[in-house]
SEBA-604646 format. One line per field, with one value per atom (N, C-alpha, C): x, y, z; residue in one letter; atom name. Coordinates in nm, 3 decimals, decimal comma. Layout:
<atoms>
xx = [X; ...]
yy = [Y; ...]
zz = [Z; ...]
code = [A; ...]
site = [CA; ...]
</atoms>
This chain:
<atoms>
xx = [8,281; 8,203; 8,076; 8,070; 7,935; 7,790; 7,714; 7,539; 7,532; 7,544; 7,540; 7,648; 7,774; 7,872; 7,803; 7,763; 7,706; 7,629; 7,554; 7,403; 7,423; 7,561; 7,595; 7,689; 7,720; 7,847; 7,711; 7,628; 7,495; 7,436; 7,435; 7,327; 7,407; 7,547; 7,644; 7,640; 7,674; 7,731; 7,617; 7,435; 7,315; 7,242; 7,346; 7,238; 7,364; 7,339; 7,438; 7,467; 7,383; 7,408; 7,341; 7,397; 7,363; 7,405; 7,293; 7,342; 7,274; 7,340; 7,371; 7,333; 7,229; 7,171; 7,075; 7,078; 7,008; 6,832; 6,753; 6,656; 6,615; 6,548; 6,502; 6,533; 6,547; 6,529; 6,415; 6,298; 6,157; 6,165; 6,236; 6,253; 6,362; 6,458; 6,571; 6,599; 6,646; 6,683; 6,817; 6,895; 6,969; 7,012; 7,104; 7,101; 7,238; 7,302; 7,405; 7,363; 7,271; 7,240; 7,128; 7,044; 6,978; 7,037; 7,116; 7,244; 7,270; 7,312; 7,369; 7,223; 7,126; 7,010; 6,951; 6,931; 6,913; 7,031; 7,164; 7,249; 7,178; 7,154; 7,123; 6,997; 6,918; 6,809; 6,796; 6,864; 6,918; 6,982; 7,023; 7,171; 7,044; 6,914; 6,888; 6,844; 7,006; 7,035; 6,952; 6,959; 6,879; 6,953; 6,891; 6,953; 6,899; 6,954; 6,855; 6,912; 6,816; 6,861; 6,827; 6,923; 6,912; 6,908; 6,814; 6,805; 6,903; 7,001; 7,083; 7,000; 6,916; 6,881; 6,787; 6,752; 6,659; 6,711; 6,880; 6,933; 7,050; 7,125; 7,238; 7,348; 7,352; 7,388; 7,468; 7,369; 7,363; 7,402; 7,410; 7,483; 7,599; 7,672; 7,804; 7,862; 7,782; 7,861; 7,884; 7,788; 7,858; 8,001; 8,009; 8,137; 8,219; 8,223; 8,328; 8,349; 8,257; 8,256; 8,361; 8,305; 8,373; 8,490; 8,504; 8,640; 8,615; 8,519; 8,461; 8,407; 8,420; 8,328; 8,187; 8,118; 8,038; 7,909; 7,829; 7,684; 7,697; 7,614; 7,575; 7,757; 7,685; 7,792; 7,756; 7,833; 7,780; 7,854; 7,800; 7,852; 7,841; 7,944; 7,868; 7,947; 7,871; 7,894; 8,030; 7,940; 8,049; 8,146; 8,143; 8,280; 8,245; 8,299; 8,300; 8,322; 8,285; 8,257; 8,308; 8,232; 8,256; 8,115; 8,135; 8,069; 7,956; 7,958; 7,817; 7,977; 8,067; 8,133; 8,213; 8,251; 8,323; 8,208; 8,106; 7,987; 7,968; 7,950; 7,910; 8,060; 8,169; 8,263; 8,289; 8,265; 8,244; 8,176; 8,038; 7,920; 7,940; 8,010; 8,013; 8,158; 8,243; 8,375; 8,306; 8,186; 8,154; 8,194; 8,254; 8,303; 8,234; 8,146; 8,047; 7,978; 7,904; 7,860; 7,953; 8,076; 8,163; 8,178; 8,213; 8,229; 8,106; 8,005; 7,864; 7,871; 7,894; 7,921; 8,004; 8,094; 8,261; 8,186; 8,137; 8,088; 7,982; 7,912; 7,742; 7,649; 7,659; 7,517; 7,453; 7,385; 7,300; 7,263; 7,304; 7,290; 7,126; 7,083; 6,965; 7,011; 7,118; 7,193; 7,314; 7,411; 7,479; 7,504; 7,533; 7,533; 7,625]
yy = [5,944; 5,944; 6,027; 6,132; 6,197; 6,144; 6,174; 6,086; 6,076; 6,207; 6,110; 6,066; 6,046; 5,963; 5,779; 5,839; 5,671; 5,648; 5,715; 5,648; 5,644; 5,702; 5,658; 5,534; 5,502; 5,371; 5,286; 5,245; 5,163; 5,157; 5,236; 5,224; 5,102; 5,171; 5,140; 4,971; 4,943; 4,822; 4,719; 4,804; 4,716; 4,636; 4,726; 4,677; 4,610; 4,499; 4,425; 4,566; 4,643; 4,751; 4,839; 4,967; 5,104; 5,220; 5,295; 5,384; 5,547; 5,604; 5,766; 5,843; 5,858; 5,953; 6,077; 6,199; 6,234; 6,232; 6,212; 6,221; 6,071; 5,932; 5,808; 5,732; 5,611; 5,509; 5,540; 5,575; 5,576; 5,721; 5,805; 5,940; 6,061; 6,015; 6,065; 6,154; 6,266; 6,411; 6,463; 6,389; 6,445; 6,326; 6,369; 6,322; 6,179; 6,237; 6,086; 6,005; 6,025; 5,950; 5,832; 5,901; 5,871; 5,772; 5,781; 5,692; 5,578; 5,625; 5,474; 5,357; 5,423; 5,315; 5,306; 5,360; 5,285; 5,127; 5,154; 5,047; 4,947; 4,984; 4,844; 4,823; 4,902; 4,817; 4,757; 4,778; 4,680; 4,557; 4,542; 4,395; 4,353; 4,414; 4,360; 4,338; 4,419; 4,440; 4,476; 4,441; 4,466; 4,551; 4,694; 4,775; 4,906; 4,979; 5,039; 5,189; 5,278; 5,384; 5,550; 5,621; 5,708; 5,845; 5,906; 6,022; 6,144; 6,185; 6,313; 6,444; 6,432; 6,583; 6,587; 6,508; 6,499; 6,586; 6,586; 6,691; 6,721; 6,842; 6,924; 6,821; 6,768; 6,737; 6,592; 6,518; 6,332; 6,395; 6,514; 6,542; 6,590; 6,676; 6,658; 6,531; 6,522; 6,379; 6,207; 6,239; 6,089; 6,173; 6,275; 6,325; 6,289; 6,285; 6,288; 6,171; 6,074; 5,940; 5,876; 5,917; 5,855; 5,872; 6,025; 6,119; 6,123; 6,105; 6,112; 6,266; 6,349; 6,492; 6,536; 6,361; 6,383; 6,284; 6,271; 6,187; 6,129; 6,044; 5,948; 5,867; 5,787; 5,688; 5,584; 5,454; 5,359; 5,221; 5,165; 5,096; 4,965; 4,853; 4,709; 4,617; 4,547; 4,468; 4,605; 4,719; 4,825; 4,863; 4,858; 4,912; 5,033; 5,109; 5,216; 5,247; 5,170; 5,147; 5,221; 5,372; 5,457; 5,584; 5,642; 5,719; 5,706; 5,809; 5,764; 5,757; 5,840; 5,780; 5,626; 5,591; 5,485; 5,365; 5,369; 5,244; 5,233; 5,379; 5,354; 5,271; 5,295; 5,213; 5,114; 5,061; 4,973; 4,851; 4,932; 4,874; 4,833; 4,874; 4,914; 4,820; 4,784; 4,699; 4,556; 4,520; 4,406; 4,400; 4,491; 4,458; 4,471; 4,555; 4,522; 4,478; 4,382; 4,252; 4,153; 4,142; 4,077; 4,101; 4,250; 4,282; 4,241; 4,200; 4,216; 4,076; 3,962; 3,841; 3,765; 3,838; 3,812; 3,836; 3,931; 4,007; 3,914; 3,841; 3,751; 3,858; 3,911; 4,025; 3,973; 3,923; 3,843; 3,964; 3,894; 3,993; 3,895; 3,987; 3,936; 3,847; 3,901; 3,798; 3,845; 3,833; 3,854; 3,886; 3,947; 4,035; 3,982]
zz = [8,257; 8,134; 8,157; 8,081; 8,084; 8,053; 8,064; 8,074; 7,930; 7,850; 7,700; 7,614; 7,701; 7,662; 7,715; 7,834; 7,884; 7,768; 7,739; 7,662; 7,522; 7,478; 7,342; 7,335; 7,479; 7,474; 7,485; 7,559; 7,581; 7,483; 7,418; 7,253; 7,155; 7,163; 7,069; 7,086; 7,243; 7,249; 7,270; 7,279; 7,283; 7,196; 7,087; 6,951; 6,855; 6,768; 6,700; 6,557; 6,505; 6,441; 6,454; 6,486; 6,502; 6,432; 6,373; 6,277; 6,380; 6,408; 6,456; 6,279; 6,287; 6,178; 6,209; 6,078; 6,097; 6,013; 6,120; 6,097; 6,142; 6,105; 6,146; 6,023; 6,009; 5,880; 5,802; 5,879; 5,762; 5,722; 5,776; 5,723; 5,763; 5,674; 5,627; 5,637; 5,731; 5,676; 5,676; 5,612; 5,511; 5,425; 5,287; 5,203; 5,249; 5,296; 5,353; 5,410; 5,523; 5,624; 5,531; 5,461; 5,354; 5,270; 5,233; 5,185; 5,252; 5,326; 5,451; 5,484; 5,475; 5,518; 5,411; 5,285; 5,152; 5,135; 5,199; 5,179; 5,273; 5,377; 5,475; 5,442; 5,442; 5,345; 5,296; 5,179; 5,060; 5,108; 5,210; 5,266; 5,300; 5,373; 5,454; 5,608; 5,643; 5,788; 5,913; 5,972; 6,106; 6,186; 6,200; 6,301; 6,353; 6,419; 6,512; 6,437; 6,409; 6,376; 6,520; 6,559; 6,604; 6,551; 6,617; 6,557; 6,589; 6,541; 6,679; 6,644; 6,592; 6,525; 6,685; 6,768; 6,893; 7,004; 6,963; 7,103; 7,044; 7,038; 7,024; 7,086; 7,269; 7,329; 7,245; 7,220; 7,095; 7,004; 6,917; 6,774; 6,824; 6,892; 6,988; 7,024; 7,105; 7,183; 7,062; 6,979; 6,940; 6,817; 6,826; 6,683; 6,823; 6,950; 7,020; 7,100; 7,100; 7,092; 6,998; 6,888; 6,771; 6,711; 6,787; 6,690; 6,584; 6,515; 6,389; 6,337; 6,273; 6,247; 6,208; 6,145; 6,070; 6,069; 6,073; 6,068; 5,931; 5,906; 6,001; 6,035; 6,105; 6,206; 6,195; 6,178; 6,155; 6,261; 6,366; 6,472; 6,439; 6,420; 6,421; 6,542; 6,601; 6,748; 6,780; 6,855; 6,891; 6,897; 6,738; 6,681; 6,554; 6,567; 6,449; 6,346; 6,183; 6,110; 5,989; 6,024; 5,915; 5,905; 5,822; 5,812; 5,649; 5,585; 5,430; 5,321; 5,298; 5,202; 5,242; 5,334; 5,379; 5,398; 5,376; 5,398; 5,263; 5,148; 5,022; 4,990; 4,979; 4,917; 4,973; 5,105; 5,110; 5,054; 5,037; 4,989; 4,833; 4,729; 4,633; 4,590; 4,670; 4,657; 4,674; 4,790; 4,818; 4,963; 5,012; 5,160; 5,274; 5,275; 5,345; 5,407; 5,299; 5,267; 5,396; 5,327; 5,394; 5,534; 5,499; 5,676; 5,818; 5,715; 5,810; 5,868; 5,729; 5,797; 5,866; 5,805; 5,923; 6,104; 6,075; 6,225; 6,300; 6,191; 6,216; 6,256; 6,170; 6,105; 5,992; 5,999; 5,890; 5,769; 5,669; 5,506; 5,429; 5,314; 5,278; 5,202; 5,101; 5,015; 4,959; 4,956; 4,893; 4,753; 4,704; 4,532; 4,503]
code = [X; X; X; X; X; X; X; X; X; X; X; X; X; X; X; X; X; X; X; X; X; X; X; X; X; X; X; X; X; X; X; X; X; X; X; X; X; X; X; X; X; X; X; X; X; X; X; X; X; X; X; X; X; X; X; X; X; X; X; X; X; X; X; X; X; X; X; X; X; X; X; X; X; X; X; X; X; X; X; X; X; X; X; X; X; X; X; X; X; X; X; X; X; X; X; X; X; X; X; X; X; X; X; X; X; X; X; X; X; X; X; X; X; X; X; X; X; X; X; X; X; X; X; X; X; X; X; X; X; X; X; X; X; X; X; X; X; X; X; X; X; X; X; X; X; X; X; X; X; X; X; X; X; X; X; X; X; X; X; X; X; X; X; X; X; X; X; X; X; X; X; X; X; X; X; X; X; X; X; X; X; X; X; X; X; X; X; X; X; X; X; X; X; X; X; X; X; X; X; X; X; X; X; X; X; X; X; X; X; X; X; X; X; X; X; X; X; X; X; X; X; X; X; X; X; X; X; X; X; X; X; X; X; X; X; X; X; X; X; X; X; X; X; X; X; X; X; X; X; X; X; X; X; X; X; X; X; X; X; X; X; X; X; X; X; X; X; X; X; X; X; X; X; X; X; X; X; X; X; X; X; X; X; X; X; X; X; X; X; X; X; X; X; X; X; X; X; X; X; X; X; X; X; X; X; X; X; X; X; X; X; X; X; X; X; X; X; X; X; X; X; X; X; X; X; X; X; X; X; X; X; X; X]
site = [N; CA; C; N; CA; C; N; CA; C; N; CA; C; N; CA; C; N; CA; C; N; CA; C; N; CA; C; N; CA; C; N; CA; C; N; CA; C; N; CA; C; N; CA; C; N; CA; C; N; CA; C; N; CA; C; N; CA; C; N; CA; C; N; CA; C; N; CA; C; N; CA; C; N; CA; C; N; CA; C; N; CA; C; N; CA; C; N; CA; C; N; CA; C; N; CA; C; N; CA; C; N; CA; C; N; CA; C; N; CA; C; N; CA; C; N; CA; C; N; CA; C; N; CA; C; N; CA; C; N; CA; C; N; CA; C; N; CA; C; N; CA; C; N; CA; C; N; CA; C; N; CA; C; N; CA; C; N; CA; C; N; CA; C; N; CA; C; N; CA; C; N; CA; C; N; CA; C; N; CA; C; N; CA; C; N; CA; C; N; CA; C; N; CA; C; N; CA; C; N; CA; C; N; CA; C; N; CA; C; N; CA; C; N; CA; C; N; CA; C; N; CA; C; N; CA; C; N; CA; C; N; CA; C; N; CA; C; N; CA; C; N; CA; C; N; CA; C; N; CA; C; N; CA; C; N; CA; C; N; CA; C; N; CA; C; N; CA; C; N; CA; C; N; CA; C; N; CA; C; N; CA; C; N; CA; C; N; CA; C; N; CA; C; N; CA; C; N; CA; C; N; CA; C; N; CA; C; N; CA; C; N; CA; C; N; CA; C; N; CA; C; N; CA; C; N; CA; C; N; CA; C; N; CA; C; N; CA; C; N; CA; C; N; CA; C; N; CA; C; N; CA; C; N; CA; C; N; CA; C; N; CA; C; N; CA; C; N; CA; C; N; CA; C; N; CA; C; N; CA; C; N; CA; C; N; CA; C]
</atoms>
């Protein structure tokens, strides 16, 4: 496992939710990622946001972590979630919600 394969499996599996975005939670830079933490906001959720825009190396390595192509990323008790359209429909069916407490990720309230 490469050093930022290690440090994206350690992130992943340290924090009960982790979102691989670009830019931070208090400031967004781009419009999906933007997306995805307007949703957890909204639940509530407690989670750690990463920045990949910090190294070429972390915006590589978690698309190949994940097998995923695209930011943001969304991890819960280290597992791989989805990406901004697959969290919005989630979010938007109610499953989410669900999925967070099935997991014991505490939601603000349920809608």
């Amino acid at each position: 496992m490469s050093e930022i394969a290690g440090f994206i499996d350690n992130e992943v599996k340290g924090s009960d939710v982790v979102l691989f975005m670009k830019g931070t939670p208090g400031f967004p830079q781009c419009g999906f990622s933007g997306q995805v933490v307007q949703i957890l906001d909204y639940l509530g959720v407690d989670y750690k946001g990463i920045n990949v825009l910090t190294s070429d190396e972390l915006r590589q390595g978690i698309k190949e972590y994940s097998n995923w192509p695209t930011i943001p990323q969304l991890y819960v008790k280290g597992e791989f979630v989805g990406g901004c359209d697959i969290i919005r429909e989630m979010f938007q069916a109610g499953e989410l919600q669900e999925f967070f407490t099935e997991k014991g990720v505490s939601v603000r309230g349920a809608a």
